[in-house]
Backbone of each chain as nested JSON, in Angstrom:
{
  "chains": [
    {"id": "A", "residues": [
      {"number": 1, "name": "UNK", "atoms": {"N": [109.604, 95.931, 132.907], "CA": [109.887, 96.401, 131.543], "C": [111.198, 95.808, 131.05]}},
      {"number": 2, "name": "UNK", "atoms": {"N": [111.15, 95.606, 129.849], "CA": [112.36, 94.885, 129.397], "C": [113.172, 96.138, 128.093]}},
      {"number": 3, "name": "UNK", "atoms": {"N": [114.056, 96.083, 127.85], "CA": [115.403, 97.065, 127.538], "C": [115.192, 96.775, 126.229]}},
      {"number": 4, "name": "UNK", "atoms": {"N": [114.961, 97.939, 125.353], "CA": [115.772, 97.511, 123.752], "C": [115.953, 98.779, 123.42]}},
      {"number": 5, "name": "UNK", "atoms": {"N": [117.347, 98.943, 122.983], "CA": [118.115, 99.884, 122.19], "C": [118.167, 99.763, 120.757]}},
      {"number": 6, "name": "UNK", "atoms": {"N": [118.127, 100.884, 120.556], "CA": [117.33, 101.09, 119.02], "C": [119.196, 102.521, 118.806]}},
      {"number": 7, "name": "UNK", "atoms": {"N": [120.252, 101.599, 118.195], "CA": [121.305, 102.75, 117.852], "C": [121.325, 103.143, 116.149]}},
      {"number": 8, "name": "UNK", "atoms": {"N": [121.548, 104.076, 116.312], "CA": [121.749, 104.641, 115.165], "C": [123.15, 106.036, 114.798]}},
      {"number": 9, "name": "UNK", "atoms": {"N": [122.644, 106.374, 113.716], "CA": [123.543, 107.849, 113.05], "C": [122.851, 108.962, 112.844]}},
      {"number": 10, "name": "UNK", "atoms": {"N": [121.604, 109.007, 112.779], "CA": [120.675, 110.399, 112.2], "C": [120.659, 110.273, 111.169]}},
      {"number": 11, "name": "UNK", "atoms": {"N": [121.028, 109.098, 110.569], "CA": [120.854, 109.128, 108.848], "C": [119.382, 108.899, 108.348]}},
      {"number": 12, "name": "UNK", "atoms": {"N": [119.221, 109.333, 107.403], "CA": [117.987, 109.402, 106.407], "C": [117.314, 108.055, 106.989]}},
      {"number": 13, "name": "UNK", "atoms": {"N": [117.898, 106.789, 106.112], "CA": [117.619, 105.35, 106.768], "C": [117.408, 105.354, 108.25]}},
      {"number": 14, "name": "UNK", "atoms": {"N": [117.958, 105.903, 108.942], "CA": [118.047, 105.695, 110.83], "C": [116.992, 106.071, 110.675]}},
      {"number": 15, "name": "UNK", "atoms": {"N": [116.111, 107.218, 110.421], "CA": [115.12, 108.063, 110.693], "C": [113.8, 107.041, 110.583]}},
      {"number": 16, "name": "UNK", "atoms": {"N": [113.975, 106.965, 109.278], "CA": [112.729, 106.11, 109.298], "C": [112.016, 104.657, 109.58]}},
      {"number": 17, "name": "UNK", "atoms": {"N": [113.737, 103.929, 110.131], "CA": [113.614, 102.781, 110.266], "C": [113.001, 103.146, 112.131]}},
      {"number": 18, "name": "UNK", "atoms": {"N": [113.808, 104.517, 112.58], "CA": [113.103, 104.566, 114.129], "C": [111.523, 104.86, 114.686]}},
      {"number": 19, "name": "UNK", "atoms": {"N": [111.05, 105.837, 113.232], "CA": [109.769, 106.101, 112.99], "C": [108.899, 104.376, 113.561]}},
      {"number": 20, "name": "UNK", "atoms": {"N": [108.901, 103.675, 112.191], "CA": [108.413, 102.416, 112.721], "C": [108.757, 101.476, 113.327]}},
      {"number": 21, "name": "UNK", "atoms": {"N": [110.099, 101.461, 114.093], "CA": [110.32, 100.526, 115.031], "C": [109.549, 101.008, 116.249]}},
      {"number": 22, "name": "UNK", "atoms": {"N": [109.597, 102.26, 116.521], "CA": [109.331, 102.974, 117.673], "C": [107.613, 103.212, 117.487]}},
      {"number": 23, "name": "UNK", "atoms": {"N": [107.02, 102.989, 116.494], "CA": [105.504, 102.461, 116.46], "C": [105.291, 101.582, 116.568]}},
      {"number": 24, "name": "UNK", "atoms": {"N": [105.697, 100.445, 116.019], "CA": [105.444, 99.281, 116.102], "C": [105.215, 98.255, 118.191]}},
      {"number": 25, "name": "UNK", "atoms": {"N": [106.458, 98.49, 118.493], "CA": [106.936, 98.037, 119.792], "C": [105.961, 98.541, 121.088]}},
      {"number": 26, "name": "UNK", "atoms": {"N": [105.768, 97.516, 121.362], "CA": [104.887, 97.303, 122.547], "C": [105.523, 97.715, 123.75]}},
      {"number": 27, "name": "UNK", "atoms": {"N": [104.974, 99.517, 124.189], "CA": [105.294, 99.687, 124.802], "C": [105.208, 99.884, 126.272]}},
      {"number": 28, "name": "UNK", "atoms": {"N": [104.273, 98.953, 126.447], "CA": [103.651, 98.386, 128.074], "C": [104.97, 97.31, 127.943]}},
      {"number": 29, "name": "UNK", "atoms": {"N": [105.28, 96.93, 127.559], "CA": [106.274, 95.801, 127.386], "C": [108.039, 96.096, 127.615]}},
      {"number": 30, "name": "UNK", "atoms": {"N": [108.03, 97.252, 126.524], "CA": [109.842, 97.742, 126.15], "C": [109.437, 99.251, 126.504]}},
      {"number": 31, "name": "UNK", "atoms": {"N": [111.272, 99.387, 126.987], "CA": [111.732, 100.341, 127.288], "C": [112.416, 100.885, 126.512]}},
      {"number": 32, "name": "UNK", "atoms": {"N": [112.225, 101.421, 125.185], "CA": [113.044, 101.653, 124.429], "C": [113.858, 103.202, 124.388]}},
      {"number": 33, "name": "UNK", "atoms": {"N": [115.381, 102.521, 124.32], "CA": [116.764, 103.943, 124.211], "C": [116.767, 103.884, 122.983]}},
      {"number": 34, "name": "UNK", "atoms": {"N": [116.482, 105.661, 122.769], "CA": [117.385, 105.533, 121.347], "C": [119.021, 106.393, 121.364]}},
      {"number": 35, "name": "UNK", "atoms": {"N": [119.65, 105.613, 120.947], "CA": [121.58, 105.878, 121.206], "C": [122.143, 106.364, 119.541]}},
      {"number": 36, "name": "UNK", "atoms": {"N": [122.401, 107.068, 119.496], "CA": [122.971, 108.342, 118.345], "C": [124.401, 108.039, 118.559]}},
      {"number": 37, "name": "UNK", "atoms": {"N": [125.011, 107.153, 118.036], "CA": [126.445, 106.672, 117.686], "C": [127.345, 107.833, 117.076]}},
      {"number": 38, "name": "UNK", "atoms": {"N": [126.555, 108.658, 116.644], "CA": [127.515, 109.591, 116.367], "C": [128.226, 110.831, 117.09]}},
      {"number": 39, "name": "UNK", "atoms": {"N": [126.534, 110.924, 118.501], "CA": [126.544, 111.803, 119.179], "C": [127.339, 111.389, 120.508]}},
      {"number": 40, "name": "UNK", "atoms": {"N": [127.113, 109.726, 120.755], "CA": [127.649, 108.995, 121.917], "C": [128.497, 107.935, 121.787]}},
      {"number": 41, "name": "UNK", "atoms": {"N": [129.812, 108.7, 121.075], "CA": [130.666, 107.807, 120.467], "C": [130.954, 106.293, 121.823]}},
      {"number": 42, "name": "UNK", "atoms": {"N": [131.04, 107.032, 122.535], "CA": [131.993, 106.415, 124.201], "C": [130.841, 104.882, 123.837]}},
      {"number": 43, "name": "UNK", "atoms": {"N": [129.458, 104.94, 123.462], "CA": [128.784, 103.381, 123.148], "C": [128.825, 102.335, 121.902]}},
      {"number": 44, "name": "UNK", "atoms": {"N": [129.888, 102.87, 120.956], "CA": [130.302, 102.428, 119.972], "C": [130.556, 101.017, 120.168]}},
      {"number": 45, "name": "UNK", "atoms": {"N": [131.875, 101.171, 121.164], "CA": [132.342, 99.731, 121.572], "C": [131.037, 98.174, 122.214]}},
      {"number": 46, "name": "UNK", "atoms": {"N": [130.021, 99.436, 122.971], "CA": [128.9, 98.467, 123.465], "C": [128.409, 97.762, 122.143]}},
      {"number": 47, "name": "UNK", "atoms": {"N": [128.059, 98.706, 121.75], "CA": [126.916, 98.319, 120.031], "C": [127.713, 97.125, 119.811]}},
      {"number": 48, "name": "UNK", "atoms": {"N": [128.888, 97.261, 118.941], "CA": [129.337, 96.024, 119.035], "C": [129.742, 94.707, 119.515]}},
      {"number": 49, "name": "UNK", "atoms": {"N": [129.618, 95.267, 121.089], "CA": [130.09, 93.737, 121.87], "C": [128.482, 92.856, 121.515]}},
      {"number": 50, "name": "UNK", "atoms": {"N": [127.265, 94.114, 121.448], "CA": [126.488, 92.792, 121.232], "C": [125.865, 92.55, 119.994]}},
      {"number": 51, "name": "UNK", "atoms": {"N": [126.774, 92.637, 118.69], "CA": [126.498, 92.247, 117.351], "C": [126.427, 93.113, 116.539]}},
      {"number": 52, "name": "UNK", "atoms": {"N": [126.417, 94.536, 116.938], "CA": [125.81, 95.722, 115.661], "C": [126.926, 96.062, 114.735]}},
      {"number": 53, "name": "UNK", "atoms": {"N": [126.471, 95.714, 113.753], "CA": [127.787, 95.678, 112.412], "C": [127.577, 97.121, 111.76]}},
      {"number": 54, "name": "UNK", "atoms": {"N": [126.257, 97.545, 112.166], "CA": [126.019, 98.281, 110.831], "C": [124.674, 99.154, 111.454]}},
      {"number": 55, "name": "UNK", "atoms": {"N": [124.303, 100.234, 111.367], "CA": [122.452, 101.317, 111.823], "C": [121.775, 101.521, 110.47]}},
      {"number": 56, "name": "UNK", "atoms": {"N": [120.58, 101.188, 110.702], "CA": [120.105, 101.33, 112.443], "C": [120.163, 99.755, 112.636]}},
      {"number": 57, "name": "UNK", "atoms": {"N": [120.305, 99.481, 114.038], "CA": [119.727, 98.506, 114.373], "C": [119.112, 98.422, 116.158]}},
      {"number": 58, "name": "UNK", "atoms": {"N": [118.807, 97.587, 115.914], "CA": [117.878, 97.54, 117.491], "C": [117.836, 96.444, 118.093]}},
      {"number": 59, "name": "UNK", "atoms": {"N": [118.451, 96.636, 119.217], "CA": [119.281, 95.453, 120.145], "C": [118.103, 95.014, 121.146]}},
      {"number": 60, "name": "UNK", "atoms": {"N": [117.834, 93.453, 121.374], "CA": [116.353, 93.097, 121.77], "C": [116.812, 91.789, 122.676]}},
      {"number": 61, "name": "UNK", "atoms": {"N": [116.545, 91.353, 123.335], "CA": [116.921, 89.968, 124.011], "C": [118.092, 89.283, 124.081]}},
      {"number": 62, "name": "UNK", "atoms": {"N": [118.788, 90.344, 123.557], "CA": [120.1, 90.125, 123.472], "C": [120.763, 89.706, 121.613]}},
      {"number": 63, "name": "UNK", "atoms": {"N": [119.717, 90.067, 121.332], "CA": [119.771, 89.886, 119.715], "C": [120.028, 91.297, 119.043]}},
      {"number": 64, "name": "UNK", "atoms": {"N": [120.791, 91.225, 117.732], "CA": [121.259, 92.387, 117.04], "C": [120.405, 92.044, 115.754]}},
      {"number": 65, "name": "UNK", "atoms": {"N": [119.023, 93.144, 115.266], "CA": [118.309, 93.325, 114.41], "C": [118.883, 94.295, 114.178]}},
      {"number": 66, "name": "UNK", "atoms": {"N": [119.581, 94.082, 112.451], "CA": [119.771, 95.469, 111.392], "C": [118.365, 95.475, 110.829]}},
      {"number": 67, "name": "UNK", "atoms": {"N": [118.296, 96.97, 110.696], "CA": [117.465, 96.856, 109.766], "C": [117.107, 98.267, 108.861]}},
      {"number": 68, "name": "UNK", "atoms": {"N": [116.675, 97.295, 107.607], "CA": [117.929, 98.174, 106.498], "C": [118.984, 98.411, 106.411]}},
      {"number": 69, "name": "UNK", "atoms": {"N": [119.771, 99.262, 105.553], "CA": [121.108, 99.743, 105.864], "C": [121.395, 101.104, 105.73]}},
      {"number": 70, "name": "UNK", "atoms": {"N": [121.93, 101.575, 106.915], "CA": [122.212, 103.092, 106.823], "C": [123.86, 103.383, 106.452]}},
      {"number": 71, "name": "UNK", "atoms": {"N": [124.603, 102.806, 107.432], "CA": [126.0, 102.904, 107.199], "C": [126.634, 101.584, 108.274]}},
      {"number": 72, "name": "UNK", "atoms": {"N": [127.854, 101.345, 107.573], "CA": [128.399, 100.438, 108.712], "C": [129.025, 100.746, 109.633]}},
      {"number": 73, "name": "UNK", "atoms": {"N": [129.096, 99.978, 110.992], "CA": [130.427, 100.486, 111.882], "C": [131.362, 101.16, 111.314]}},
      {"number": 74, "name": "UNK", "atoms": {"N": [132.256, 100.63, 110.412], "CA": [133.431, 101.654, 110.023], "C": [133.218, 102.587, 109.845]}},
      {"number": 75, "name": "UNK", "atoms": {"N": [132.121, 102.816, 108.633], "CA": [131.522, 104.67, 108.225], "C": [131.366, 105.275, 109.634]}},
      {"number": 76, "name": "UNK", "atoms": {"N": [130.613, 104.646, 110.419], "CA": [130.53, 105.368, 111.875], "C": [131.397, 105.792, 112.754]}},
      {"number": 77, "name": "UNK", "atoms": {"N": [132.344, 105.016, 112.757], "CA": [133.847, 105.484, 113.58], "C": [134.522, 106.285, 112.677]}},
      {"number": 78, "name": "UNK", "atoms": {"N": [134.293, 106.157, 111.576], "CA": [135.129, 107.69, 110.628], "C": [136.553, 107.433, 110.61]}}
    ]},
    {"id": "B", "residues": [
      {"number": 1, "name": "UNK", "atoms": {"N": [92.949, 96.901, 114.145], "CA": [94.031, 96.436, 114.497], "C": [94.688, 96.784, 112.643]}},
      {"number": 2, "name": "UNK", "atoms": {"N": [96.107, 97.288, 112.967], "CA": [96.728, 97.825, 111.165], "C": [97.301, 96.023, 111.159]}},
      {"number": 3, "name": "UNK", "atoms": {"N": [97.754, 96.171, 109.727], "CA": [98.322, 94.605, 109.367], "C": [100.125, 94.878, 109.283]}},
      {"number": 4, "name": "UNK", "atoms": {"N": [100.463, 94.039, 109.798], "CA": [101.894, 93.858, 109.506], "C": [102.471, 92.382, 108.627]}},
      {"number": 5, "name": "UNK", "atoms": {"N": [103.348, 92.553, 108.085], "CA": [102.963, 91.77, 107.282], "C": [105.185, 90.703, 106.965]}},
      {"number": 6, "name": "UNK", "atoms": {"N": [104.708, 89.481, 107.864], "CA": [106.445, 89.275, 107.655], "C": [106.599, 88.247, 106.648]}},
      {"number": 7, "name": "UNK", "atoms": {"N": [107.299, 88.861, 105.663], "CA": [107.938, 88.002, 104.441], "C": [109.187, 87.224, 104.947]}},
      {"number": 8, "name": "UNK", "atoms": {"N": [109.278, 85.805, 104.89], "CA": [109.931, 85.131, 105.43], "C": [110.622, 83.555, 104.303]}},
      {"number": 9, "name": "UNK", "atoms": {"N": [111.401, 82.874, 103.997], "CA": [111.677, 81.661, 103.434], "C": [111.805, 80.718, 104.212]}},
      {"number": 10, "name": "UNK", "atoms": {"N": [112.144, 80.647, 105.441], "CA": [112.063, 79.806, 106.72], "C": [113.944, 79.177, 106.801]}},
      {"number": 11, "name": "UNK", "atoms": {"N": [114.839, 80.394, 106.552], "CA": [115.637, 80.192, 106.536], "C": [116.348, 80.64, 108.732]}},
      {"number": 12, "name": "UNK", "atoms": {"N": [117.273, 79.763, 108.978], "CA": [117.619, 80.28, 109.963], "C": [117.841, 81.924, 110.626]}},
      {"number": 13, "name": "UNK", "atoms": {"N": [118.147, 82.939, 109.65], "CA": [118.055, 84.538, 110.317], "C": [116.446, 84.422, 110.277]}},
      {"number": 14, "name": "UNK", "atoms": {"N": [115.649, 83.725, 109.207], "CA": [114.152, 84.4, 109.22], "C": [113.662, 84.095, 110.302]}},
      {"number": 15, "name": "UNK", "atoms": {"N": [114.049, 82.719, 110.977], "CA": [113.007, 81.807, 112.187], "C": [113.523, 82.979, 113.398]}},
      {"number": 16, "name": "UNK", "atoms": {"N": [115.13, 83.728, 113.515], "CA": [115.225, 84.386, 114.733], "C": [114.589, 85.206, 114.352]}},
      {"number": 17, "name": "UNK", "atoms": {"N": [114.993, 86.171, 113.417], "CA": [114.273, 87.605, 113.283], "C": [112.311, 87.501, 113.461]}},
      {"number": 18, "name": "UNK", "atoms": {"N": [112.096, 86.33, 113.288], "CA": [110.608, 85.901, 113.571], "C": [110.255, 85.858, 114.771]}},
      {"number": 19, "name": "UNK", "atoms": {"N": [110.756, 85.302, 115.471], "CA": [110.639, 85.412, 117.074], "C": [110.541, 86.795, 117.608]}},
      {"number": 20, "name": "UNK", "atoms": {"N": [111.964, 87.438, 117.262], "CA": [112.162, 88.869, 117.551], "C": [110.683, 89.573, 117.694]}},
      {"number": 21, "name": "UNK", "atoms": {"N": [110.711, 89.663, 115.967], "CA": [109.256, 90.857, 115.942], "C": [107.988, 90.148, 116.389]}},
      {"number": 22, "name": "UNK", "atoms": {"N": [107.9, 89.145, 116.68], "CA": [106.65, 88.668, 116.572], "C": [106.516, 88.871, 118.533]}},
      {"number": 23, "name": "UNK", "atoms": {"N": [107.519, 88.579, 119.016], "CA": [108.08, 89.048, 120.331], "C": [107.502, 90.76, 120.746]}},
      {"number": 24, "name": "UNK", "atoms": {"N": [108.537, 91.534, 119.837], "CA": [108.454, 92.863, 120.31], "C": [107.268, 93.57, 120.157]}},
      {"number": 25, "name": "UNK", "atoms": {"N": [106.208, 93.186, 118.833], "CA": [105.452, 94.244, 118.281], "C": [104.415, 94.172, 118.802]}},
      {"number": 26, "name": "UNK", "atoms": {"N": [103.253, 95.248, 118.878], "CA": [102.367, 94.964, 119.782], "C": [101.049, 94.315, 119.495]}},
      {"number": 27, "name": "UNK", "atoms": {"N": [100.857, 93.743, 120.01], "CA": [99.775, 92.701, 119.597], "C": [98.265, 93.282, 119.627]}},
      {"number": 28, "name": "UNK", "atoms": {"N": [98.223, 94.467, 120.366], "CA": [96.999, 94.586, 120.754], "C": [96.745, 95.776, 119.203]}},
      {"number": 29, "name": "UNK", "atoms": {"N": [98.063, 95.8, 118.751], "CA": [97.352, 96.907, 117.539], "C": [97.667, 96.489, 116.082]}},
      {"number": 30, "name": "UNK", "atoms": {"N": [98.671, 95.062, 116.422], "CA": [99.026, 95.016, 115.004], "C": [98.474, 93.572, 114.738]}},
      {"number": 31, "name": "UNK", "atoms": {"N": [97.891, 92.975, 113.693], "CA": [97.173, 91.854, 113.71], "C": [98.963, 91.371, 112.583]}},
      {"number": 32, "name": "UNK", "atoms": {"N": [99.544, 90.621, 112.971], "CA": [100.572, 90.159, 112.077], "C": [100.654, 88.985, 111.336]}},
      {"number": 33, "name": "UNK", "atoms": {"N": [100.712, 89.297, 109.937], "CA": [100.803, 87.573, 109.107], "C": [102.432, 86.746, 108.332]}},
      {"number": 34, "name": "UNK", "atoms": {"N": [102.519, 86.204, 108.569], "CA": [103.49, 85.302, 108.393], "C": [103.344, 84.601, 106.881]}},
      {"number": 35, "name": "UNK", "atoms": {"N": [104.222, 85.5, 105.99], "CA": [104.409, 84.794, 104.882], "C": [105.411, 84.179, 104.271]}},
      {"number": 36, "name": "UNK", "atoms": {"N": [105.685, 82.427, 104.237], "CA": [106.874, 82.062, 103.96], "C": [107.196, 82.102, 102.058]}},
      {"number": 37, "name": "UNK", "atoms": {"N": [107.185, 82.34, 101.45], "CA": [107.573, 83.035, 99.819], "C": [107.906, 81.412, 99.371]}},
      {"number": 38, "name": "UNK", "atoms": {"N": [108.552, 80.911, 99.95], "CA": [109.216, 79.38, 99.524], "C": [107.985, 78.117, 99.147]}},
      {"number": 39, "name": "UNK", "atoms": {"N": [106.833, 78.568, 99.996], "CA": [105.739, 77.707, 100.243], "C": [104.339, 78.725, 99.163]}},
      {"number": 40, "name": "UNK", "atoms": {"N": [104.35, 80.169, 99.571], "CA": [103.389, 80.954, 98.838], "C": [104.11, 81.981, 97.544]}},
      {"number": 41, "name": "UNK", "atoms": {"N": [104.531, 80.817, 96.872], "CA": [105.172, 81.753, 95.758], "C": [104.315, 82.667, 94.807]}},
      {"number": 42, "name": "UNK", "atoms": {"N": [102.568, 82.837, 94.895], "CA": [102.17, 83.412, 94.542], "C": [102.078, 84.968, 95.013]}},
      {"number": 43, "name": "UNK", "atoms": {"N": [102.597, 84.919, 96.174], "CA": [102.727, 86.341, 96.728], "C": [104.252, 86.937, 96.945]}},
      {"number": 44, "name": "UNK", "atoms": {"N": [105.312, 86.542, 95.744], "CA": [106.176, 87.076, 95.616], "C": [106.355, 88.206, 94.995]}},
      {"number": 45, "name": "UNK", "atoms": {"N": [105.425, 88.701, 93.98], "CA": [105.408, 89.792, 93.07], "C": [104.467, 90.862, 94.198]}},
      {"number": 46, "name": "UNK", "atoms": {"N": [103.484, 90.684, 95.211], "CA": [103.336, 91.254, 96.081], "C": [104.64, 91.768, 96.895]}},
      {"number": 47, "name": "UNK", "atoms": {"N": [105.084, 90.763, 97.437], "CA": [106.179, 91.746, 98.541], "C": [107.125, 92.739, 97.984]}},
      {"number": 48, "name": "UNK", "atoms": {"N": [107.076, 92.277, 96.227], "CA": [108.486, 92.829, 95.908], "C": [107.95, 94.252, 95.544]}},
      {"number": 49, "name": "UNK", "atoms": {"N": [106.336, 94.175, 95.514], "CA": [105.61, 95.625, 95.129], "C": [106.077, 96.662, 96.318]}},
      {"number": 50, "name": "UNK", "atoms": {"N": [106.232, 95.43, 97.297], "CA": [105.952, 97.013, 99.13], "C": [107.784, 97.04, 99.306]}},
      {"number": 51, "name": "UNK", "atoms": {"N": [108.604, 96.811, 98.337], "CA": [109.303, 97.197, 98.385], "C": [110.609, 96.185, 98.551]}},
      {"number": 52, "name": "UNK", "atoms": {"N": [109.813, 95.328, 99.226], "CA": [110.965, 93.68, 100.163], "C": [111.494, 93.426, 98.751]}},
      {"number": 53, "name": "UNK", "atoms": {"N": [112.87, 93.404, 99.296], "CA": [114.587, 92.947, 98.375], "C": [115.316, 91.801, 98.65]}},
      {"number": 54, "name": "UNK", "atoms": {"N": [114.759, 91.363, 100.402], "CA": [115.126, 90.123, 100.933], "C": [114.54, 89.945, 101.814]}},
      {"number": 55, "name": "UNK", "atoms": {"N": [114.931, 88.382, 102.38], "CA": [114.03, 87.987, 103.71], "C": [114.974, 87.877, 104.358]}},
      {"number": 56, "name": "UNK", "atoms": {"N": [114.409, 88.209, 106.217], "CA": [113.147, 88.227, 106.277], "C": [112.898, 90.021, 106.164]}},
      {"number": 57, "name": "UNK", "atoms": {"N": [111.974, 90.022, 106.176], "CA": [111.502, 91.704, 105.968], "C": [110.062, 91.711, 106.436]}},
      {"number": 58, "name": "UNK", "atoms": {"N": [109.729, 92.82, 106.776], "CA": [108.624, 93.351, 108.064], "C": [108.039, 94.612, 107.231]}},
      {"number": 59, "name": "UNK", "atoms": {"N": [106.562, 94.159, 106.034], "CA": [106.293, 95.215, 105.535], "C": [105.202, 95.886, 106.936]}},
      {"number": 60, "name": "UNK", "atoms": {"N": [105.577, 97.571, 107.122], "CA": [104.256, 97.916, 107.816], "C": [104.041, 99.261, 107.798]}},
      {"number": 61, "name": "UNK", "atoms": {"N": [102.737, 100.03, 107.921], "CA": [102.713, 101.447, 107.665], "C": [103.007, 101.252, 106.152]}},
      {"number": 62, "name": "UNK", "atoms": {"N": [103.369, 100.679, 104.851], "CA": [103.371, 100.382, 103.515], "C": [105.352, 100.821, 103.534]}},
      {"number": 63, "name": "UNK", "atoms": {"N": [106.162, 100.654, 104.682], "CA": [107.367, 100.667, 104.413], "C": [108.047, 99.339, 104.697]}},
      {"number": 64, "name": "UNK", "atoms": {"N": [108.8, 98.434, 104.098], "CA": [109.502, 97.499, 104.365], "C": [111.011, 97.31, 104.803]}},
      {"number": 65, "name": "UNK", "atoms": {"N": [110.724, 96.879, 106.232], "CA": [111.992, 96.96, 107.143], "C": [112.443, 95.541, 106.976]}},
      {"number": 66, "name": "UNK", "atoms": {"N": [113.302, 95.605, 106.352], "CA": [114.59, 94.062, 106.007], "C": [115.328, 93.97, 107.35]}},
      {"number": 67, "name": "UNK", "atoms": {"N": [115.024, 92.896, 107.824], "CA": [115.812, 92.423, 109.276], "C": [117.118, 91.646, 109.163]}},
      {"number": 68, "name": "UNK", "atoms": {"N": [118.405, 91.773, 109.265], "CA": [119.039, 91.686, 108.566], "C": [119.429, 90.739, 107.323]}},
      {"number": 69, "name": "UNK", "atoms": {"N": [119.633, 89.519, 106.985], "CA": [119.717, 89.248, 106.14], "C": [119.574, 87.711, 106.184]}},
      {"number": 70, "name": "UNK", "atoms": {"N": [119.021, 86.894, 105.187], "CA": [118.876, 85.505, 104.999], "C": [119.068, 85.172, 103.367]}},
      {"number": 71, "name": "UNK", "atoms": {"N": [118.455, 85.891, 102.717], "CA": [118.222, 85.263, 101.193], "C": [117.701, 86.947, 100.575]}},
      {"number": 72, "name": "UNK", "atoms": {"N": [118.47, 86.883, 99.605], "CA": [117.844, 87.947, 98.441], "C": [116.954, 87.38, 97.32]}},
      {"number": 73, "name": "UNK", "atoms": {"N": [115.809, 88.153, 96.961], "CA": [114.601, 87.78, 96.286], "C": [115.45, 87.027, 95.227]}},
      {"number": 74, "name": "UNK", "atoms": {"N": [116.057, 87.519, 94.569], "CA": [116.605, 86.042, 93.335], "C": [116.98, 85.354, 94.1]}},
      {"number": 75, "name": "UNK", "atoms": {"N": [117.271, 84.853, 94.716], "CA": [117.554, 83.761, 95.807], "C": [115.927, 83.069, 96.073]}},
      {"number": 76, "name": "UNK", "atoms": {"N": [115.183, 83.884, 96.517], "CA": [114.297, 83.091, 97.111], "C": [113.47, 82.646, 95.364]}},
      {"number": 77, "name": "UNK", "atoms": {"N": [113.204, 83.528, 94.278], "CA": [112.843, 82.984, 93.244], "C": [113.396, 81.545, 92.64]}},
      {"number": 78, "name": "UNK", "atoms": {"N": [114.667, 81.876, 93.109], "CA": [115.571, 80.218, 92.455], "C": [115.906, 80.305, 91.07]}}
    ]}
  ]
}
């Protein structure tokens, strides 16, 4: 199984972008985390080492997919 | 099999974010089509119906998930 993190805020946007990411994704395939940036601040710093500017987005092969826009890093660190 | 449907200009974020989903999503349920807007400009007033604001974007379930960013529709209109 291969890893993709799907982080977010609980925002309106997060919600529904996780709805269909988390339908979509083949899950004989991915292992998908979902990580609540607001709830698990201490992974903030991760999100970003590997590209996440902004939630939801969903971290895949080592690639940072936003998608849509909920809020940016900054709004998130408060 | 439901349709997914990726609006694309064949700009560099579209070709990764193309890989990505075409990578992650599952094949055995989603039959997925590849539309570049630059080449099928007749189906621009389509995407902009399901909602797509830019490419690349991933209409599915009738919601459109914008992967992060390449070109905004006046952009891709010219």
């Amino acid at each position: 199984m291969k890893k993709a993190t799907f982080y977010h805020a609980g925002c309106p946007v997060c919600v529904s972008a996780e709805e269909s990411i988390t339908t979509i994704i083949d899950a004989d395939r991915y292992d998908i985390e979902l990580v609540h940036l607001g709830e698990a601040r201490q992974r903030i710093a991760e999100a970003e080492s590997m590209g996440v500017v902004s939630v939801p987005a969903l971290v895949v092969d080592g690639r940072a997919l936003h998608i849509n826009f909920g809020a940016s890093m900054e709004d998130v660190k408060g």
